[in-house]
Residue, then its C-alpha position, 0 to 999 in steps of 0.5 A: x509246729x511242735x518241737x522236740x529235741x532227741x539225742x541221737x547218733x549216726x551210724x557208720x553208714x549214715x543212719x541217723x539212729x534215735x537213742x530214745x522212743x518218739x511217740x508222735x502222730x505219722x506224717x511228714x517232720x523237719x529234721x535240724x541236726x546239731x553236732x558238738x564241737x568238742x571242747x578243748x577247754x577240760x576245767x575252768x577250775x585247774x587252769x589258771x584265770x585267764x588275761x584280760x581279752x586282748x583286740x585290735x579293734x579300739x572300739x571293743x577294748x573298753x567293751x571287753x572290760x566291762x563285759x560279764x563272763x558267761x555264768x557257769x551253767x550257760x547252755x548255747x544250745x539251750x540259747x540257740x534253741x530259745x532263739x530259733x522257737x522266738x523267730x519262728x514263733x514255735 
């Protein structure tokens, strides 16, 4: 199966509206739609760094300490697409 990935929108009606051309052979898709949660985090630049994460599972305190924040430039969409073409060997 071949992937594409489209921004798209949809209307006050519900019609789901392609913002770009799609030049691709007729005949029966799968659609997945993802939607954006809006961030409420604006800059990691003007606020101040944030508290070591705080849990009350013992377990995972000296875990948080040791982990890495996520780079800069990290995409969760980008990553969840990659895992959904791995398990579905697209």
């Amino acid at each position: 199966m071949q992937a594409y990935k489209l921004n798209a929108t949809i209307d006050e009606s519900g019609h789901l509206i392609i913002d770009e051309p799609l030049n691709i052979a007729p005949g029966k898709v799968e659609v997945i739609i993802l939607q954006p949660v809006p961030s409420l985090e604006t800059s990691t630049e003007s606020q101040p760094e944030k508290p070591k994460r705080q849990t009350k599972i013992k377990a995972l305190q000296g875990w948080f300490e040791k982990t890495q924040p996520t780079p800069s430039d990290f995409d969760p969409d980008q990553a969840r697409w990659e895992a959904l073409k791995e398990k579905h060997n697209l």
